[in-house]
C-alpha positions in Angstrom: 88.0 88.3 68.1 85.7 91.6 68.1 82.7 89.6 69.8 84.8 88.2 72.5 86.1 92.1 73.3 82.8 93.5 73.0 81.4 90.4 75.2 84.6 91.0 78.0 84.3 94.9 77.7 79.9 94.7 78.4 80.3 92.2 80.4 82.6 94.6 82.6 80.0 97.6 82.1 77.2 95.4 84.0 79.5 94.3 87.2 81.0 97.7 87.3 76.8 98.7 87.5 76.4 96.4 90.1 79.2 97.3 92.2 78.3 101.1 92.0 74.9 100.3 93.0 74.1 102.7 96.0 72.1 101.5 99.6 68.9 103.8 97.8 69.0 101.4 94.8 65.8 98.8 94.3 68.7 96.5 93.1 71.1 96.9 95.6 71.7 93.7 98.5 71.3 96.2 101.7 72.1 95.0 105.4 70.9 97.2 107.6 72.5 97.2 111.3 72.9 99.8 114.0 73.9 103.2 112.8 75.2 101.2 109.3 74.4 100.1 105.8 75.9 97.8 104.1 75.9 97.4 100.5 77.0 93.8 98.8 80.0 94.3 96.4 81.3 91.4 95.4 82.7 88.0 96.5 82.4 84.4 98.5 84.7 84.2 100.8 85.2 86.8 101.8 81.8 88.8 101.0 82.9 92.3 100.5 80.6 95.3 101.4 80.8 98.5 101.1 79.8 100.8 104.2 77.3 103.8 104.7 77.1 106.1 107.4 74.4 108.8 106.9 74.2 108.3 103.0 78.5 108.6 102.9 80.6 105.8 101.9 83.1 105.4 104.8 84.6 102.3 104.0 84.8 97.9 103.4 83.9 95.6 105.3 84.6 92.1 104.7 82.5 88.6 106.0 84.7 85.2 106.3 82.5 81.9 107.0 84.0 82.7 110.9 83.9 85.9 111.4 83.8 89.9 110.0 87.0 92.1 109.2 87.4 95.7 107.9 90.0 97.1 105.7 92.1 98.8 108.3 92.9 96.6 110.9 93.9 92.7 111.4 90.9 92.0 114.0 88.4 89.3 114.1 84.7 91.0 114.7 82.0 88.1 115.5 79.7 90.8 114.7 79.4 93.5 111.2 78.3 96.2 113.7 81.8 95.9 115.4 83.4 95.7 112.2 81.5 99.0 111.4 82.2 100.7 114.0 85.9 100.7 114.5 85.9 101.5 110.4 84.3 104.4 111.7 86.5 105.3 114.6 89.8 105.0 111.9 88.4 107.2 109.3 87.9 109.9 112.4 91.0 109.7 113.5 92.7 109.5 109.6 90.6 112.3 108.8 91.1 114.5 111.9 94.7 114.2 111.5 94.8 114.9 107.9 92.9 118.0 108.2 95.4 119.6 111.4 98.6 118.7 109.3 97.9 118.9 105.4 98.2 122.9 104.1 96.0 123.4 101.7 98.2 124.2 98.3 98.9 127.8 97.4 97.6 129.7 94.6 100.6 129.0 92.3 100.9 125.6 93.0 97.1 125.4 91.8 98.2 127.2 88.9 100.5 124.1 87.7 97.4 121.6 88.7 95.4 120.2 85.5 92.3 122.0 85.5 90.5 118.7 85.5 91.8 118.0 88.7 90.7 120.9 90.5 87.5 121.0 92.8 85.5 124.2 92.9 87.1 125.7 96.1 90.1 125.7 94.2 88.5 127.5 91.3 86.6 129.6 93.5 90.4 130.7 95.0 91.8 130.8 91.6 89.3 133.3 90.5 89.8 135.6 93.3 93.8 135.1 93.0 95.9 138.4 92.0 99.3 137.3 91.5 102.0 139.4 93.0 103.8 142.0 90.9 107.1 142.9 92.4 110.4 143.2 90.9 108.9 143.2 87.9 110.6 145.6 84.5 109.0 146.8 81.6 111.7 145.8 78.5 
């Protein structure tokens, strides 16, 4: 029973590696097309792979035996490239409208955060934070 968890639980470890691989990696299954990398995951049918845009993930992209598809629309692409590329154009749009309409949290509300969760701007904030003392009694 231990074997067979220990054989499951490496054998996760070493697909997990693969998956992770980046487009620098010797190891890695890189297509390179205009503007685009694209880095083998996993799977037949449909072949997923991860996309690169100057050395940032930006999304998946997926190859069928007929055609290409991305993970934000329902169009057939004959091509990756135009698979790619309208991956690209989403995650512009997403992240442009994201950025005008999220507030970024306040101060206290980073206070009640985990402090695993927060990212350095939000430490860097925290440690310049002075809270507010009005209203406030000495017993």
């Amino acid at each position: 029973m231990i074997t067979t968890f220990c054989l499951q639980r490496t054998e996760l470890e070493e697909s997990l590696d693969k998956i992770l691989l980046p487009p620098t990696d010797p190891n890695a299954e890189v297509q390179e097309i205009p503007g685009f990398k694209l880095v083998y995951v996993d799977g037949a049918c449909p072949r997923n792979y991860r996309v690169y845009k100057a050395d940032s993930m930006i999304g998946v992209i997926f190859q069928h035996i007929t055609h290409w598809s991305n993970a934000v629309d329902q169009i057939r692409y004959a091509e990756p490239v135009d698979a790619a590329v309208r991956l690209d154009e989403f995650m512009k749009v997403a992240r442009v409208s994201t950025t005008a309409t999220e507030k970024p949290p306040t101060e206290e509300e980073l206070l009640d955060k985990e402090f695993d969760a927060l990212t350095s701007d939000e430490w860097e904030r925290l440690k310049r934070y002075v809270p507010e003392t009005r209203n406030l009694v000495a017993v």
